[in-house]
C-alpha positions in Angstrom: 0.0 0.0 0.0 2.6 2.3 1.0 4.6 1.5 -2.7 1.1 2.8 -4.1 0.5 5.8 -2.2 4.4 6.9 -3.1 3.5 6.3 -6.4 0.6 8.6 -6.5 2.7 11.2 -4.2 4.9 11.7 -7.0 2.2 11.6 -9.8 0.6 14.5 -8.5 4.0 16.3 -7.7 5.0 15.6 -11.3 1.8 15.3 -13.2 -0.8 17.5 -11.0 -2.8 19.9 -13.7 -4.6 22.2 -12.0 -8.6 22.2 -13.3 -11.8 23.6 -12.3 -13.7 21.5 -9.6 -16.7 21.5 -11.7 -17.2 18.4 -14.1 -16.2 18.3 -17.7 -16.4 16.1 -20.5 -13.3 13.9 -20.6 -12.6 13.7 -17.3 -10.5 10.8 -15.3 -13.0 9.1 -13.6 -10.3 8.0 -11.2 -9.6 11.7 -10.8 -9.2 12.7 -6.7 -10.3 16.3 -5.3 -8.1 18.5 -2.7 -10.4 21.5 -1.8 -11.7 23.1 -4.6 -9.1 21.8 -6.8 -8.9 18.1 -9.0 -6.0 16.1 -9.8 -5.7 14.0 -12.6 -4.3 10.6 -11.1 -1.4 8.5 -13.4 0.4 5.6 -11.9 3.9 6.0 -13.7 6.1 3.2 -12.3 6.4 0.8 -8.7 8.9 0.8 -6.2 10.0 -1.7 -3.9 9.7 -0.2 -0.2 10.8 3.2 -1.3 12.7 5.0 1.9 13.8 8.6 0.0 13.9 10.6 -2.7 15.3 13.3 -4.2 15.5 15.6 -7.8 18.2 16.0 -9.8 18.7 19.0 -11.7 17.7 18.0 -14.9 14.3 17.2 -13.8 15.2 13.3 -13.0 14.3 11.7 -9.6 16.5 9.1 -7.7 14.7 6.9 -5.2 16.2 4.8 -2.5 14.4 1.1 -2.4 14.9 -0.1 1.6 16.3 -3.9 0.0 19.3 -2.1 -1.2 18.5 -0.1 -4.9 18.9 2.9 -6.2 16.5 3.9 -8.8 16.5 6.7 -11.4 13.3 7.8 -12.5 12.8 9.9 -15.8 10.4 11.8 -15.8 10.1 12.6 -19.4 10.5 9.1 -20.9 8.3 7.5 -17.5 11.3 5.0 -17.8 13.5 4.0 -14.6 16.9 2.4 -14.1 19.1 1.7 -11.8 22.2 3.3 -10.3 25.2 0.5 -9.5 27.6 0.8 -6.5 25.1 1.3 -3.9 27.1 -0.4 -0.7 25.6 -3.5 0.9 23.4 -3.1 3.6 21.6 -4.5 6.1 18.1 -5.6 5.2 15.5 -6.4 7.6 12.7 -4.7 10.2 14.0 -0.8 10.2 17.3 -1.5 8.4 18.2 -1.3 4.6 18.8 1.7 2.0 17.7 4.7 3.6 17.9 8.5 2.6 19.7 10.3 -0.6 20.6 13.7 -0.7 23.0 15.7 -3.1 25.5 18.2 -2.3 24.4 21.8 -2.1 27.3 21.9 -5.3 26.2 18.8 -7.1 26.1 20.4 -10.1 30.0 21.3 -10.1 31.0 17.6 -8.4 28.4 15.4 -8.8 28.3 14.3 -5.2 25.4 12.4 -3.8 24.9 10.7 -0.2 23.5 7.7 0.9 22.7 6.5 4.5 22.3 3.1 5.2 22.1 0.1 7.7 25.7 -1.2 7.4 26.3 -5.0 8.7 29.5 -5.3 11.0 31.1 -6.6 13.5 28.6 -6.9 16.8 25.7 -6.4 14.8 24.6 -3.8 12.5 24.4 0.3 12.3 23.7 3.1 10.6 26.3 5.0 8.0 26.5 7.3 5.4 28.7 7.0 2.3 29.1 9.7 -0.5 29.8 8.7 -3.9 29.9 10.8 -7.6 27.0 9.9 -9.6 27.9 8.7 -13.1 25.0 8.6 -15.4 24.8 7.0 -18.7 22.8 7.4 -22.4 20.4 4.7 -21.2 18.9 6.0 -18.3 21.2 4.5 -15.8 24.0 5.3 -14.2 26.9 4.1 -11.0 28.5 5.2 -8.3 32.1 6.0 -8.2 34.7 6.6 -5.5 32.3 5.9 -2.8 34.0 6.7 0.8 32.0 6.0 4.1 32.4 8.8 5.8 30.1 8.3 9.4 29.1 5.2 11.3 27.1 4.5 14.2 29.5 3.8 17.3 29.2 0.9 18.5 27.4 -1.4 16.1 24.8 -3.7 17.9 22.5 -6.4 17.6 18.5 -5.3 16.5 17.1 -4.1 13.6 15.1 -0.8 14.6 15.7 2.9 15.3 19.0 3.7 12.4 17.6 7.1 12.4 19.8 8.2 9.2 18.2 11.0 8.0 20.6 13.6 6.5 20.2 17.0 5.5 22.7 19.9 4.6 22.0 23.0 6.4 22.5 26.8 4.3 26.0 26.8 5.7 27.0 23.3 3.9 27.0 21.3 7.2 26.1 17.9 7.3 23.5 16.9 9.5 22.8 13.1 10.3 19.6 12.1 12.8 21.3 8.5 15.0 19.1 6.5 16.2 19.4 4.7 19.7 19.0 1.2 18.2 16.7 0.2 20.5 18.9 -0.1 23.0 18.1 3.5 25.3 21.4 3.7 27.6 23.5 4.8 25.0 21.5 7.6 24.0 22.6 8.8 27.7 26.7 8.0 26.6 28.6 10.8 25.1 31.2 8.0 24.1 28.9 6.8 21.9 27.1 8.1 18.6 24.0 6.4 19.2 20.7 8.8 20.3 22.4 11.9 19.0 21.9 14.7 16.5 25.4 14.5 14.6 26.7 18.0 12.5 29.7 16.9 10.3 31.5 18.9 6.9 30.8 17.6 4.2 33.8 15.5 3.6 32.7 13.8 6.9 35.3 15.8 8.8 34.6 17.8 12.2 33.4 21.2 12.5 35.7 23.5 15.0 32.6 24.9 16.0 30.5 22.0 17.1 29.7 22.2 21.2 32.3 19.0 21.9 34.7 19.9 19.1 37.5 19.5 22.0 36.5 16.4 23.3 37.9 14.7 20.5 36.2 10.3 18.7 32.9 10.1 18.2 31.7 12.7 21.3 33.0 15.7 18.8 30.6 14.6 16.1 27.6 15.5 18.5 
């Protein structure tokens, strides 16, 4: 249900034409009202448990798919592909693919970034890897040069609460939402990363100005 509803998300974000509420001649029958306005309703294509998504600059959409995808959508030709070099991930409950965003200068480098349940050592937990997106004449495309640059401290058994939403904020920081895994206490630990609000560059390095800068491993991060 949820594959649906994304797909009819981005339908009307894409293909919305405005029209007068009133009935016409011609009209989608499966056409849904918001207000005073209609919307004419087209399924374009189906994702497997989308997670994110975000536009590129020419007008095409990449989707994250929780098993471990990347998915380009074009929005001109309604034809999708798939992006190679996506890292593997852990897959199962809350864990998988998660968010995509691009660099606030994607359009001179090309950087995108991925967060993602990463299997380790002790478990699993979150990360995010950049990457340069590479796209190619037949609607596809790979990732190069990926780099991890975050993980989750420690990594732990479970499969809920990654977090792993990332944003960049106006000032190019990189901002990463950590989950607590499910397991509380650490949430509590500034010796670990878990149950925190993390502000990184966006190389992964640490900003001189974050509150625990001086503190030094993973604490500095928060």
């Amino acid at each position: 249900m949820f594959n649906h509803l994304f797909c009819v998300i981005c339908t009307m974000i894409l293909f919305g034409a405005y029209a007068d509420s009133s009935p016409a001649a011609g009209v989608n029958p499966g056409a849904t009202s918001a207000g005073n306005k209609s919307f004419d309703v087209r399924e374009v294509t189906h994702f497997d448990q989308p997670w994110a998504m975000t536009f590129l600059p020419d007008g095409r959409l990449l989707v994250t798919e929780k098993p471990g995808k990347l998915k380009l959508l074009d929005i001109e030709k309604l034809e999708s592909g798939t992006v190679s070099g996506v890292p593997e991930v852990a897959y199962g409950g809350q864990g998988g693919l998660g968010d995509v965003v691009l660099h606030p200068r994607f359009a001179e480098n090309h950087l995108v970034y991925l967060s993602y349940a990463e299997p380790g050592d002790g478990g699993a937990g979150a990360a995010v890897a950049r990457a340069r997106l590479v796209l190619d004449q037949a609607g596809a495309g790979q990732l190069q040069e990926l780099r991890v640059i975050w993980r989750q401290v420690p990594k732990v058994s479970g499969q809920g609460h990654y977090g792993h939403r990332i944003a960049f904020d106006r000032d190019g920081m990189l901002w990463i939402t950590s989950g607590d895994r499910q397991k509380f206490d650490p949430a509590q630990d500034m010796q670990a990363n878990l149950g925190k609000i993390i502000r990184l560059a966006d190389d992964g390095s640490i900003p001189a100005d974050n509150p625990f800068a001086d503190k030094g491993g993973v604490t500095a991060q928060i």
